[in-house]
C-alpha positions in Angstrom: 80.3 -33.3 202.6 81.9 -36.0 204.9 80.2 -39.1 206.0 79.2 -39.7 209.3 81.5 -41.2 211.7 79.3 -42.7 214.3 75.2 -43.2 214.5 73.0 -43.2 217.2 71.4 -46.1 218.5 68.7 -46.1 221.2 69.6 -47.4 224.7 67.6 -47.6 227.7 64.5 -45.2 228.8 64.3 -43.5 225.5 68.0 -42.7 225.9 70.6 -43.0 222.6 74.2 -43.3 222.6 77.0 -43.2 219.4 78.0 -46.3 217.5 81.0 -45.8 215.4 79.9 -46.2 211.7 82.6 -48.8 210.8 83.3 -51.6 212.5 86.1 -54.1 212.8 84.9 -57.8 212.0 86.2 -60.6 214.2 85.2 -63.5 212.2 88.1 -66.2 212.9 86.4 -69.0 210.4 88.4 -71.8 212.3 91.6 -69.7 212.3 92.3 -67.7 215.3 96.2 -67.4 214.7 95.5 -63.8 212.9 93.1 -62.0 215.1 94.7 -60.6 218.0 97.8 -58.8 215.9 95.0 -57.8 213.4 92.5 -56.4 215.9 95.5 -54.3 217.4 96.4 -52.8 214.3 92.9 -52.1 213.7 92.6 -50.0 216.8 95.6 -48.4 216.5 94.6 -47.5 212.8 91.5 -45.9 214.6 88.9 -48.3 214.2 86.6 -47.9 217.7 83.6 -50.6 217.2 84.6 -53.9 217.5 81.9 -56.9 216.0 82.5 -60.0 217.9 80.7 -63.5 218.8 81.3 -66.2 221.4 80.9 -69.2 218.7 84.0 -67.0 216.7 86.4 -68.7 219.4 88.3 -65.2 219.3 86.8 -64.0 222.9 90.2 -64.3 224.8 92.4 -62.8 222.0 90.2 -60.2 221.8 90.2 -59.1 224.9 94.2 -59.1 224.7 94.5 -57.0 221.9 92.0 -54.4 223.5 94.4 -54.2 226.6 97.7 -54.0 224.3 96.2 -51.0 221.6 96.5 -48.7 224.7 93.2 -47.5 223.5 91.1 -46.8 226.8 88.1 -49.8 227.2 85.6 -46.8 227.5 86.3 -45.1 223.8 86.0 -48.4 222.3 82.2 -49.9 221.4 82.5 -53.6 221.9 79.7 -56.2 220.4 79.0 -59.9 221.1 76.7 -62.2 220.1 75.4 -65.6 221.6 74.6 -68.8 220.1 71.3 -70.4 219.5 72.4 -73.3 222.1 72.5 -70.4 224.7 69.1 -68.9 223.4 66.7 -70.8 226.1 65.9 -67.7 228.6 67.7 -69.6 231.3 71.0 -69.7 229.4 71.2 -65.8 227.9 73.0 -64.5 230.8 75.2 -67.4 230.9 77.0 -66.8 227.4 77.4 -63.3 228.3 79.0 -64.4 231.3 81.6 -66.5 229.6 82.2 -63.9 227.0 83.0 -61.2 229.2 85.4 -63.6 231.6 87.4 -64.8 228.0 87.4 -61.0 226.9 88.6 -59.7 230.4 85.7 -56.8 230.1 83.2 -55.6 232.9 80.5 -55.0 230.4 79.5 -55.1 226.5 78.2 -52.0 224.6 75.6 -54.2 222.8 74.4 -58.5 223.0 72.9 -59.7 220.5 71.0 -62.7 219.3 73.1 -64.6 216.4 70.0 -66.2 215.1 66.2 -66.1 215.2 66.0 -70.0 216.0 67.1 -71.6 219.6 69.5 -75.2 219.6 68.9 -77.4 222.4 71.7 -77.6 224.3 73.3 -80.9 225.9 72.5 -80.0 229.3 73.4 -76.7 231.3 76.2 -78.4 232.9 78.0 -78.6 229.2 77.1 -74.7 228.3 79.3 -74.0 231.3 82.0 -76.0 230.2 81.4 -74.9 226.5 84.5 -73.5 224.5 84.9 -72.8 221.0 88.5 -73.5 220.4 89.0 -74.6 216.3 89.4 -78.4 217.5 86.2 -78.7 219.6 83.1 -80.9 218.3 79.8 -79.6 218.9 78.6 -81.7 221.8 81.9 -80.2 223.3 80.3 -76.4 222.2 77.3 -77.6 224.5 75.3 -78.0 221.1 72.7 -81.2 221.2 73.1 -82.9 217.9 70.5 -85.8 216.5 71.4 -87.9 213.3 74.3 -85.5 213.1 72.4 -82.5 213.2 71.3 -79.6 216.0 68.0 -80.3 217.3 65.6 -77.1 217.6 64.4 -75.9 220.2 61.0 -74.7 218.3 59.4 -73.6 221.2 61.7 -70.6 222.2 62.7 -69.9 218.7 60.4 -67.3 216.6 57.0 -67.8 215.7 57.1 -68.4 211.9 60.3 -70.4 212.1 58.5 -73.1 214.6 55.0 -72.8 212.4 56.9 -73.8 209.6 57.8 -77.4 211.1 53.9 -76.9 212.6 55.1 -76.0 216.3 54.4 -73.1 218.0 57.1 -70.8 219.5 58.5 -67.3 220.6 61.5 -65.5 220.8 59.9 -63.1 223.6 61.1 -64.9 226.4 64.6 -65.1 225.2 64.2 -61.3 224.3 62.9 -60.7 228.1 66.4 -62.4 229.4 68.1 -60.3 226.9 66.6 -57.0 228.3 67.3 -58.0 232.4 71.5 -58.2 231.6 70.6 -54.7 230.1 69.0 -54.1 233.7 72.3 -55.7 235.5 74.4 -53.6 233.7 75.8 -56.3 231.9 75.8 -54.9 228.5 74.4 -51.1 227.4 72.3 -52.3 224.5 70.7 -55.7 223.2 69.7 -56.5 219.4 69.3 -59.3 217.1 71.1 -60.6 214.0 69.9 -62.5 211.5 66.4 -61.2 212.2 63.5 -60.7 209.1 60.8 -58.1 209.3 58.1 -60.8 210.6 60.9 -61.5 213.3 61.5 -58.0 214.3 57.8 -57.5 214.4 57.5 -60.5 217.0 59.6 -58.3 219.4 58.5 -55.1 218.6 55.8 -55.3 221.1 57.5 -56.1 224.1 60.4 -53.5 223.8 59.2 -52.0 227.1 62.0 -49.4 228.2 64.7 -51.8 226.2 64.3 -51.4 222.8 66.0 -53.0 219.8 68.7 -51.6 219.4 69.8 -53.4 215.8 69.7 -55.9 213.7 72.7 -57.0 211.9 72.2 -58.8 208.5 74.3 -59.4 205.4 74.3 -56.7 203.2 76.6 -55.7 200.1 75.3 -54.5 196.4 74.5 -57.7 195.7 72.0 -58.2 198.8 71.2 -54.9 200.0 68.2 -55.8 201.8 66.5 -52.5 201.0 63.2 -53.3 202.2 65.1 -54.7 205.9 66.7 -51.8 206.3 63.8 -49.2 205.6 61.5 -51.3 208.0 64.6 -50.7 210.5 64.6 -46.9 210.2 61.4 -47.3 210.2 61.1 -48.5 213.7 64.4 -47.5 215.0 66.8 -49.8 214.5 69.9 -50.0 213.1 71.5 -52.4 210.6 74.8 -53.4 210.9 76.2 -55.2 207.9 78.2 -58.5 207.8 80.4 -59.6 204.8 80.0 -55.9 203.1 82.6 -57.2 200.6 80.7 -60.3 200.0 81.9 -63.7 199.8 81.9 -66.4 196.6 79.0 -67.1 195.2 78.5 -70.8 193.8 79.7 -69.8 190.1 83.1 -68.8 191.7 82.2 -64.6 191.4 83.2 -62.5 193.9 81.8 -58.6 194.5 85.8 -57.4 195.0 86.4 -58.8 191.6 83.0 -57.0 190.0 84.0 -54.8 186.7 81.6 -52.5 187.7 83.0 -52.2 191.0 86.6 -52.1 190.1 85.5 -49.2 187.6 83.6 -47.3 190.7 86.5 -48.0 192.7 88.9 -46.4 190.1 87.1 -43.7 189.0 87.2 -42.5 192.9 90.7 -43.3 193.4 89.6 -45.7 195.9 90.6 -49.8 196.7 87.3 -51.5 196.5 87.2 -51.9 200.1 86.7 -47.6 200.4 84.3 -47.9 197.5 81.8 -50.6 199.5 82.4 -49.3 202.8 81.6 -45.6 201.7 78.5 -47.1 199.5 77.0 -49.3 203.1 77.6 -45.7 205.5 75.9 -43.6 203.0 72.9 -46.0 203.0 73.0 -45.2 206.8 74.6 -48.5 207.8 77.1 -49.7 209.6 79.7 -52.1 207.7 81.6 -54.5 209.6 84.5 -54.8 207.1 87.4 -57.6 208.2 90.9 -57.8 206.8 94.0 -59.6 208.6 96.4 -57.4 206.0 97.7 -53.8 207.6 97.4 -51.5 204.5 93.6 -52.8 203.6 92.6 -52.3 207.6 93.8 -48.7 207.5 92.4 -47.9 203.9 88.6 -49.8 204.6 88.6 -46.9 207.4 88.9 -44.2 205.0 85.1 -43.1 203.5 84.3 -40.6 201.7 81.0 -39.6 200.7 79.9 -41.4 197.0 78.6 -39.3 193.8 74.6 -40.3 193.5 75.3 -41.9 190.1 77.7 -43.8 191.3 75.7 -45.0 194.3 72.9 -46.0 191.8 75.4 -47.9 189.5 75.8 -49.8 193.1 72.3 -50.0 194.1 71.7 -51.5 190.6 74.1 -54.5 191.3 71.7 -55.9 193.6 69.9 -59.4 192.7 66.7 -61.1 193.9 65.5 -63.2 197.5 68.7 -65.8 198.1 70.5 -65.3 194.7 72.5 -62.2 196.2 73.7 -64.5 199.2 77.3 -65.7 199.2 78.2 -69.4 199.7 80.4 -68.8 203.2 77.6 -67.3 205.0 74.4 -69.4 207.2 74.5 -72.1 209.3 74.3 -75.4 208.2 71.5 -77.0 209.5 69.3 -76.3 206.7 66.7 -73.9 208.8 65.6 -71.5 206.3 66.3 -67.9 208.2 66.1 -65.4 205.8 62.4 -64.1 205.1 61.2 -60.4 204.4 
């Protein structure tokens, strides 16, 4: 039995379209030089979701290897993401604006929020002028800094984030702008990233004929948020997974590097990149796998559905709270996001 290769997700008016169920990570970690030839072998390998963000500085490149596959704008499902400095309500619409301008697209198949907390930005006037090219300082990504530092905007960021600094906030009227570019047919879909179950239950409320369409977390056997992704399927919503081949944790480990893993991987004639990928779509989620290197783009595409043992061996590799969390991942402003 094959694994699936898309899932729905719900749209407008009780509606659900496909998502691909592999996805093509963008992540340019200050280094852009790689992602347009890498994004155009991706398509051409057959890779149809693409999981991209405005503060990844790859918008523009993006957008040019999308027009150079030759693979039509329609067959391909394109995601974005804005960040926290563009979270105030009156700002969501702007980031979207500037993504699909640098991307040279008419619309986005899903926005989402990059993190449950809002930044204060400099002033509107410097979120319009905002790019995110490698050199750029933060003031000069429109971002507010204080003693070196972003300064929070606790009053549109989620409830329990601003009552743990004793403010009181919401996310609901940044969710609110989020829906409306939904209405202007700006983008199909609007989720969240980043988002814990107290934080998905702040919004749940105030889906209205918009729901959530996902929530897009880290996830790999040794975080496999089990009890985030049941509350999603619970409620609807799909999880999308970043780093699904982990990164370094502090000791130096890394998951592709795992005996266990390179056994699993071996014993299904598989690269460890197949192995993890197959293991995150059989859990019903979608992995958002990113290579630069031809040969490991075209084999992370090719799943194939796990033995349960071996899914358990995987299952089993997964630690406690933060101790599964690699080192390259968070922002670094010290606000502690992840809570189930």
């Amino acid at each position: 039995m094959s694994l699936p290769n898309a899932f729905p997700i719900r749209v407008a008016d009780g509606k659900t379209i496909q998502m691909p169920s592999l996805g093509y990570g963008t992540w340019a970690s200050g280094d852009t030089s790689w992602a347009k030839d890498a994004t155009v072998t991706a398509l051409k390998a057959g890779y149809r979701h693409l999981d991209c963000a405005w503060f990844y500085g790859v918008d523009e490149v993006i957008g040019q290897a999308i027009r150079e596959s030759g693979v039509p704008r329609e067959q391909i499902f394109v995601t974005s993401k804005f960040w926290p400095n563009f979270g105030h309500p009156e700002n969501v619409e702007l980031c979207l604006d500037k993504i699909l301008k640098g991307m040279g697209l008419d619309y986005l198949d899903q926005y989402l929020a990059h993190w449950p907390c809002v930044i204060q930005p400099v002033s509107r006037q410097a979120l319009e002028q905002a790019n995110t090219s490698p050199e750029t300082s933060p003031e000069q990504r429109g971002i507010l800094l204080k003693d070196g530092k972003p300064v929070i905007d606790w009053q549109h960021s989620t409830s329990n984030l601003a009552a743990q600094q004793n403010q009181k906030g919401t996310f609901v009227p940044t969710w609110r702008a989020m829906q409306e570019t939904v209405r202007k047919g700006k983008t199909r879909t609007v989720g969240v990233s980043n988002f814990s179950i107290s934080e998905l239950e702040e919004l749940l409320p105030h889906e209205a004929d918009i729901p959530i369409s996902c929530n897009q977390i880290e996830v790999h056997p040794w975080l496999p948020q089990n009890p985030l992704i049941d509350f999603g399927k619970k409620h609807g919503i799909l999880t999308t997974c970043y780093s699904p081949f982990a990164g370094q944790k502090a000791d130096g480990a890394t998951l592709l590097k795992d005996p266990q893993v390179n056994e699993l991987a071996e014993k299904n004639g598989m690269d460890v990149g197949q192995l993890l990928q197959s293991w995150a779509v059989q859990r019903g989620t979608v992995p958002l796998g990113k290579s630069a290197t031809p040969a490991r783009i075209r084999s992370n595409l090719e799943v194939r559905r796990l033995g349960d043992g071996d899914v358990k061996v995987l299952d089993g590799l997964g630690l406690r709270g933060d101790e599964g969390r690699t080192v390259d991942n968070g922002p670094e402003w010290g606000v502690p996001f992840f809570r189930n």
